[in-house]
N, C-alpha and C positions, 0 to 999 in steps of 0.2 A: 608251361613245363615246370615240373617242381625238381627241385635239390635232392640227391642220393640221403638214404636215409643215416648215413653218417659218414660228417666230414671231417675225422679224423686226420682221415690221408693228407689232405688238401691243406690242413693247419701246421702236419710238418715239416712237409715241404717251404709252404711260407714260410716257415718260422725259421728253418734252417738258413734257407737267402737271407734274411732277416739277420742273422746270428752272424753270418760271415761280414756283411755291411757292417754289422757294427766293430764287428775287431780290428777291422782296417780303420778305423776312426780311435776307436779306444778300447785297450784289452779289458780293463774292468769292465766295460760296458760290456763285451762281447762274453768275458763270463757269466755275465747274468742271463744272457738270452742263449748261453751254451744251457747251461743249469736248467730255465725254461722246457727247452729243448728236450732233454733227457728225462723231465718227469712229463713231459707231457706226452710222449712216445711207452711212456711205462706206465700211462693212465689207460684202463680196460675198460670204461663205459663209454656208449658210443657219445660224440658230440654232433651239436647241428648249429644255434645261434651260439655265434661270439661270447653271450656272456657267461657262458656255460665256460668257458674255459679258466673264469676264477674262482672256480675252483680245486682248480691245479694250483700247490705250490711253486712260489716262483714264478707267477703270473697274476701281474698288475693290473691296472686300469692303461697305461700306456702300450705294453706289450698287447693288452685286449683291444685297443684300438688301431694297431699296427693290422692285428689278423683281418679288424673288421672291414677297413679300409681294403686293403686284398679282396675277403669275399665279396665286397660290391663292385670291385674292378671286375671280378671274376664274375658275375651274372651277367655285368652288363655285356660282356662279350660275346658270354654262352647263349643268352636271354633266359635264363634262369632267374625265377623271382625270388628276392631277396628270404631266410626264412624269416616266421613272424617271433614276439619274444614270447618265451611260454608263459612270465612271471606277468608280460602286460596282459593277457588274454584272459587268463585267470582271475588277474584284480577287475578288467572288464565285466566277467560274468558274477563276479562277487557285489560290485558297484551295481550290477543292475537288478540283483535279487536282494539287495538293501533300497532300494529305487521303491520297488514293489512291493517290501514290506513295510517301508513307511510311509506309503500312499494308502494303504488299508488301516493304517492307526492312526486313531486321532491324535494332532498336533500337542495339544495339551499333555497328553498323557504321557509324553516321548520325554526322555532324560528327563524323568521326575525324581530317581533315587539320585541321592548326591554324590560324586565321589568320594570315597574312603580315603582320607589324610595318612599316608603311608608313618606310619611311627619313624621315627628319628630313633637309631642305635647307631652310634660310633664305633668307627671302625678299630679294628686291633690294635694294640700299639700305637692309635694313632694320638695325637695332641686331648682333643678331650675325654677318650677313653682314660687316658691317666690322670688328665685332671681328678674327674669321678671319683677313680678309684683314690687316690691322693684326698679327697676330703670327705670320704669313707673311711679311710684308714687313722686320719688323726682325729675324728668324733667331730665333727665342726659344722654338724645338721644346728646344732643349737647355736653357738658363739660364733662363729667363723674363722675362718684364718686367712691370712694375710698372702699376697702373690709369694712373697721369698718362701714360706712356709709350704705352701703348695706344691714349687717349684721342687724344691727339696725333697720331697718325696716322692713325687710324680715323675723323677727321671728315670727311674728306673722300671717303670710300667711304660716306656714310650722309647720308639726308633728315631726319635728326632730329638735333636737340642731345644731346649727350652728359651736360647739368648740367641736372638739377630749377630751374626757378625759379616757388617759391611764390607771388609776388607775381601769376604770371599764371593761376593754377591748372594749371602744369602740373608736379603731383607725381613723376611718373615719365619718366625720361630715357629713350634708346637703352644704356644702361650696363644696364638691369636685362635685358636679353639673357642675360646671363653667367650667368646663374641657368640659366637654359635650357640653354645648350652646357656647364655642369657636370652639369646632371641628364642629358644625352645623352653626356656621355662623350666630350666632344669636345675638353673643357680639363680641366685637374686646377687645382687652386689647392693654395699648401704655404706654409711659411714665415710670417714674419712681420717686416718687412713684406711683404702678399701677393703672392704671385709667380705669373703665369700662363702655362700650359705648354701646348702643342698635345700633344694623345695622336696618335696613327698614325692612327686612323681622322677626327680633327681636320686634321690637315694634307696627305690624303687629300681632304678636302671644301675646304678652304683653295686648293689645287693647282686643282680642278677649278672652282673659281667663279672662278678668276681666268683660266684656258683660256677657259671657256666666255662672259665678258662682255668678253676679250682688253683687260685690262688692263694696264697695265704700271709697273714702281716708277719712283720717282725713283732709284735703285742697279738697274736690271735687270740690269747687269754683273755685278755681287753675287751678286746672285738665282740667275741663269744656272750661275752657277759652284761654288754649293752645293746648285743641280738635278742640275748633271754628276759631282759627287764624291759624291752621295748615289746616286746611279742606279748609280754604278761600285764602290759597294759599303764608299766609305770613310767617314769619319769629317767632316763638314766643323766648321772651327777655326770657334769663335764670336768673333768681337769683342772678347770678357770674359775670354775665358780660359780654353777648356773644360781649356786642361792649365796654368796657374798654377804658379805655382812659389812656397816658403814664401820670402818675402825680406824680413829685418828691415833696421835703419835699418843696418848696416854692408854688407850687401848690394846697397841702395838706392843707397849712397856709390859704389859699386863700376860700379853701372849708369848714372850720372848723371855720368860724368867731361864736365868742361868738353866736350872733344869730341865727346862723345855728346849732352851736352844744356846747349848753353852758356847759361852766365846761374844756374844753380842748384849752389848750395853753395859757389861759390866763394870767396866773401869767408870761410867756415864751414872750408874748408879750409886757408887761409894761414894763420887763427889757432889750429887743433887743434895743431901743433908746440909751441905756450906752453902748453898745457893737463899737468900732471903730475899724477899722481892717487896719492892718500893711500890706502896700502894698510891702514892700521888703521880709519879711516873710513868704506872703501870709498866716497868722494866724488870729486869732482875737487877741484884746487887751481889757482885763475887767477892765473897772474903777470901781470904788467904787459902791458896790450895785449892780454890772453888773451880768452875770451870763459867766461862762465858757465855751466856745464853741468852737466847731470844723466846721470846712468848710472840704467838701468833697472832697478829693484827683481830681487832675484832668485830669487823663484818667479814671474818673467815667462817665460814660454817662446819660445827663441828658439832653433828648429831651425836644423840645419844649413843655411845658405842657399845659394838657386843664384841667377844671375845671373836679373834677372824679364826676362820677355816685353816688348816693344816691339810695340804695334799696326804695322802695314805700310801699312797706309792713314792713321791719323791722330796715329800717333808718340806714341803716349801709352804711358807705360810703365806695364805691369800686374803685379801678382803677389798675395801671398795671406801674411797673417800671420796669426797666431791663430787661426785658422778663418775669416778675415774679409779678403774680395777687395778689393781699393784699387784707385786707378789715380789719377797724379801729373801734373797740369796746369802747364806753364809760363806763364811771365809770359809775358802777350799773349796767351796763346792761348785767354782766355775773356774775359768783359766782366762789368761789375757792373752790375745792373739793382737796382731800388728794388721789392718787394711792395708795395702797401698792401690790408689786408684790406677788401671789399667793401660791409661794414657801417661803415665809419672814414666819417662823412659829416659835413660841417660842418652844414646842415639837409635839412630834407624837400623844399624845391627845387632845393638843390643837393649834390646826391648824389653828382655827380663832382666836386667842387670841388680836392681836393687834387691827384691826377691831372690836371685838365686845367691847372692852375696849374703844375704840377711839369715837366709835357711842355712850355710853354710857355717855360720856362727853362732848357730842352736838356737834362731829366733823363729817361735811360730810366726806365721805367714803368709799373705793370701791376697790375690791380686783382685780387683773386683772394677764395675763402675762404681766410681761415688759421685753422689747428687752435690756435695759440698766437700771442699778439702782433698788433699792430694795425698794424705796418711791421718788415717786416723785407728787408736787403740780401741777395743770391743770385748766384751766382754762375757763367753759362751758359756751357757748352764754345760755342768758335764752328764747332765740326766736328759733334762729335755732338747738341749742343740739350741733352746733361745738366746738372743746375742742381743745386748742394749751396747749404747754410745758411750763411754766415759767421758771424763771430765778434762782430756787430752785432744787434741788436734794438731796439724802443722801441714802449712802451706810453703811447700817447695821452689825457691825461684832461683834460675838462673841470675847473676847478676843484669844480662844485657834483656832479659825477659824483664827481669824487675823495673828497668828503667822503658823499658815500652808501653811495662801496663800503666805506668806515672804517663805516659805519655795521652794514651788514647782513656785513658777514664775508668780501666779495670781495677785498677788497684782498690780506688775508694771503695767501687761498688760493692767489691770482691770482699772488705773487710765490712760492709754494714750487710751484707749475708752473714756472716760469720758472728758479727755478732746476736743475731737472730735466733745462732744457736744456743743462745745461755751459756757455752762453755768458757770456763774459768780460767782455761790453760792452751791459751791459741798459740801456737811458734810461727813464726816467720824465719822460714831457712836459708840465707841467700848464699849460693855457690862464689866465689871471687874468681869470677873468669873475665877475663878482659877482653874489651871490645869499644870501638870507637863510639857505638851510642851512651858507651856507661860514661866513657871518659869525659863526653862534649857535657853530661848531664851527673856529674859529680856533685854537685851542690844541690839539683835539686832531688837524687837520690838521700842525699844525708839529712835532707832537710826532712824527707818524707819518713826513714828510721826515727827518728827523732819524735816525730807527730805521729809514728807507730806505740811508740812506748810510752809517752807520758799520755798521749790522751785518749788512744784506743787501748792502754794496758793490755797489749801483745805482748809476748816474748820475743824476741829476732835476736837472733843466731846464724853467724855470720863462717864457714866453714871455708877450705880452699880448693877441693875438689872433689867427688862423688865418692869419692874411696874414704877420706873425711867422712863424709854423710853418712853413710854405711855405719860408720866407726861411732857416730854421735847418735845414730838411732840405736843399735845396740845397748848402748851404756842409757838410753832415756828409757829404754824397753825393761831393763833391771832395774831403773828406779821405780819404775811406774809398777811391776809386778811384786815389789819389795812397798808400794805404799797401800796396793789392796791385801795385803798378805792376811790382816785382821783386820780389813773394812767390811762391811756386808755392804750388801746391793739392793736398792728398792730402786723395780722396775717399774714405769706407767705402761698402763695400755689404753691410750685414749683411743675412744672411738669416731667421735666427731669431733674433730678441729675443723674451726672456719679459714685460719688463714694460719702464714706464720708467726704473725704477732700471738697469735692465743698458742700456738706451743710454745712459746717464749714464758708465756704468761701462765701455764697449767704447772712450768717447772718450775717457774719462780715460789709460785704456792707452797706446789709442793717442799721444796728447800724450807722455806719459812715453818711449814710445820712440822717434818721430822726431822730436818740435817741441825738436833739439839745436841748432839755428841760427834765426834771426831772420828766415829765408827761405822756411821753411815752417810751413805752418799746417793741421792735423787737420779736418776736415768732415765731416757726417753728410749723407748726398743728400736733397733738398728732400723728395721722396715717403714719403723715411723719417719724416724730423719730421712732415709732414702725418699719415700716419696713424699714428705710434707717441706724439704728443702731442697725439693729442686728446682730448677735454674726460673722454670716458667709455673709451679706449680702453688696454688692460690693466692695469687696474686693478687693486692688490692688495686681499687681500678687510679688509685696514685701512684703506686710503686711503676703500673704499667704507664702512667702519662711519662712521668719522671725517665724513666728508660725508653721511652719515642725519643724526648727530646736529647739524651745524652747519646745517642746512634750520631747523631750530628756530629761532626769533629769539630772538638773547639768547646763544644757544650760539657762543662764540669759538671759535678752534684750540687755545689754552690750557685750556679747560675744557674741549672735546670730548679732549685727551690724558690728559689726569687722569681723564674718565670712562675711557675706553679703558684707563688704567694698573689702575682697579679690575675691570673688565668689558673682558677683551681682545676678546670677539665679540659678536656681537648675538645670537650664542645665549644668552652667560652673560647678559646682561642681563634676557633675555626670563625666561629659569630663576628667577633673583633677584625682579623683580617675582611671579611664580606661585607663589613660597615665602610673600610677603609674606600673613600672618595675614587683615589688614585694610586696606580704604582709605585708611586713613590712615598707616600703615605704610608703602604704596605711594606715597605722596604725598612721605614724608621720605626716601625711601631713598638716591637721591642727595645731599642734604643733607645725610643722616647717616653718609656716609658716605666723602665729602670735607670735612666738617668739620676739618678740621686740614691744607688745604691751606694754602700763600699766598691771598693775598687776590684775585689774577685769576684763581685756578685753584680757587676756590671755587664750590658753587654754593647758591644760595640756595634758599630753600623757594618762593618765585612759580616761578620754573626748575628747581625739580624737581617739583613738581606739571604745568607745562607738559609735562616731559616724561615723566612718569607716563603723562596721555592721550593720548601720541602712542603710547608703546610698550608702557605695560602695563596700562591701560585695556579692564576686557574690556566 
């Protein structure tokens, strides 16, 4: 016997029983299976198998197993055969007329054509859509631009934040896009700091998302016009300086005449005529009224120079020395803004306090992560929005913080990062809040102020409470925008740094051959410091032994060099411990083997057992 040709009727009815059971259990539940109910009674085609019934709203896979469960109860009683599914029958007769036609073709010739690699386009709004269009819009097929530079303008083409923030669980930004558009070949990354470049078939996709959602830049004019000299087959000039020119500081002199660029160098040029230089010495010699100057060491390389490049749109003079693109900012023509790193928070209610205190009393302002330091001063074109580092920094400590990090090994570390930075002008801020670790450790805080100033030549500045601080950043914010008032600014843009010693080393140069007047001043660009000083970022594979062994409580910078002087890697270490006879042997080997150090560069047998079981401990 076969099934009425539609069992509408029979589904309502179940479903109804069904709908009442459930409300006596739980009324949400039983409104969903009322809701069911109501459209499945207001459905006009006829039904037969169960799975026809999804597609009625309001009818799941559970509600469809409830009915199906029913209609088997219900044959078996009637002896009514189950019906059959229409979607299996079908694939059946589909399955065996694919059976039969590839029984009549030969093997070989079957899935010869390959499939078709669906093109990759990004979706709207989404993370690498904006990228694209972000390094389309600032011309960066040739030079590249940097993540912060990216970011900055690609916020506004994307529904998503660009910055991870953990506090809300949300781990993953629109930034991790880039991962995508380099595994599709649609950006290359190089360089260090990273630099990111549209390939052909990138700026090809970049062109056509911005056709196609009819976009258009804050620069269309720009845009337009590196459309039409690219289309015409030529070359379009970047911003940066796709043709630079090698120009050292007597080149610079040459490009920056009062009349080209008043205000810069001139007080530096009335006094070079007093300047006579000691040819045995190879020094200058300052007479009276002269100014003090340095001449550039001389395996410094300083090619024939030509006169540098002048941007046309925002008069910034560019060129290229040592391998290394610059570009020379006039007074006025940028502004100093204040960092304060994101984490610098007076407490856990008030997390903006210094910022909204600081905007309160006319100080520009701006809350960020920083890679290094807890405020640091910046200093933004008002044309282009680029921001280099100045010659300003300061590390914020609570007093009873300050005597922790003296304890556990931060402080030292924390101050030879710092000095990595070249900066001239490091503060140490210490709050005077009391607290019983300050007090047990009063001697050996003042000892360590003490060995901040004379021999790490910091600043420390010593305040009474955050409202002080507030008070003393204000007044340092008016000097420091009162000493670039008639400084100019020469920017670096290195592109390959191997570690942090060589951006130490590319400033230093630099300093040595143009900071010959009181009017300029050497900078590394903010995005560079961000990612070339951070915490883990190229690291030499010493700095990383060094910092294994100072993770150990107890292991200073002192003692971690002294192990390092016996054990220059963590391979010889490891070697040394696996030579060791016995455990006990393993336990003194440090001990006994800086035995005849000084006395802070010793280590003892509790601390070398410690780190026995860290490292050779099998």
């Amino acid at each position: 016997m076969s099934l009425p040709q539609n069992l509408k009727p029979y589904y309502v009815e179940w479903l109804g029983s069904e709908a009442e059971k459930a409300t006596q259990k739980n009324e949400k539940l039983g409104a969903v299976y009322a809701k069911a109910l109501e459209n499945l009674k207001s459905h006009e085609s006829a039904l037969v198998h169960p799975n026809e019934l999804l597609a009625i709203k309001g009818i799941g896979n559970r509600i469809k197993n409830v009915l199906k469960d029913r209609l088997h109860s219900f044959c078996r009683e009637t002896g009514f055969e189950p019906p059959p599914d229409p979607q299996l029958v079908v694939s059946n007769v589909e399955n065996r007329q694919r059976t039969k036609i590839r029984s009549l073709q030969d093997d070989t010739q079957a899935d010869e054509r390959p499939k078709k690699k669906r093109r990759y386009v990004p979706k709207r709004r989404s993370g690498g859509y904006a990228i694209l269009l972000a390094l389309l819009e600032c011309n960066s097929s040739r030079q590249g631009s940097s993540k912060s530079e990216i970011v900055n303008l690609a916020s506004k083409y994307c529904d998503h934040p660009f910055h991870s923030n953990p506090t809300s669980r949300d781990f993953h930004s629109a930034w991790s896009a880039v991962k995508t558009l380099l595994a599709r070949e649609l950006l290359i990354e190089e360089g260090r700091p990273k630099r990111y470049i549209l390939t052909k078939e990138g700026e090809e996709m970049a062109h056509t998302l911005k056709k196609t959602d009819d976009i258009t830049f804050e620069d269309e004019a720009a845009y337009q016009i590196r459309l039409g000299a690219d289309s015409a087959g030529n070359n379009s000039n970047d911003i940066d300086g796709e043709n630079e020119v090698t120009a050292d500081y007597s080149a610079l002199i040459e490009a920056t005449q009062p009349h080209r660029l008043p205000g810069m160098f001139q007080s530096f040029q009335t006094k070079t005529a007093a300047v006579q230089v000691d040819s045995n010495a190879n020094k200058p010699r300052t007479l009276a009224g002269g100014v003090n100057t340095k001449l550039p060491p001389a395996d410094v390389p300083t090619n024939k120079p030509t006169s540098p490049s002048r941007g046309t749109k925002d008069n910034i003079v560019r060129a290229r020395w040592n391998g290394i693109s610059y570009e020379v900012w006039e007074p006025n023509s940028y502004e100093i803004l204040l960092v304060i790193d994101h984490r610098e928070v007076k407490s856990k209610s008030e997390r903006e306090f210094f910022a909204n205190q600081l905007r309160e009393k006319g100080v520009m302002v701006e809350t960020r992560q920083l890679s290094l330091s807890d405020i640091l001063w910046v200093a933004r074109n008002k044309i282009t929005k680029r921001e280099c580092v100045l010659d300003f920094m300061l590390e914020r400590k609570r007093l009873d913080d300050f005597a922790m990090s003296i304890m556990d090994n931060r402080f030292v570390e924390q101050k030879n990062r710092l000095k990595k930075t070249g900066c001239r002008n490091v503060f140490y801020l210490v709050e005077d809040i009391a607290s019983d670790t300050a007090v047990k450790m009063a001697d050996a805080i003042r000892t360590a102020v003490w060995v901040t100033i004379i021999y790490n030549e910091f600043h420390v500045k010593r305040t009474k409470n955050p409202d002080d601080t507030v008070n003393w950043l204000k007044g340092m914010t008016s000097v420091i925008e009162n000493n670039y008032a008639q400084k100019s600014v020469l920017v670096m843009s290195p592109r390959d740094l191997k570690s942090q010693d060589d951006y130490l080393d590319t400033l230093q140069k630099f300093r040595v051959q143009f900071e010959r007047a009181n009017n300029l001043e050497c900078c590394q660009r903010f995005d560079c410091f961000q990612e070339i000083m951070d915490k883990g970022s190229l690291m030499t594979v010493k700095e990383l032994f060094l910092r294994a062994l100072m993770v150990n409580k107890g292991v200073s910078l002192e003692k971690a060099i002294s192990i390092q002087a016996k054990f220059p890697t963590l391979c010889a270490l490891l070697k040394a411990y696996r030579n060791c006879d016995s455990d006990e042997k393993g336990k003194n080997l440090l001990a006994d083997a800086l035995k005849c150090e000084p006395g802070t560069r010793k280590v003892g047998k509790a601390l070398s057992e410690t780190l026995w079981k860290t490292f050779g401990k099998r």
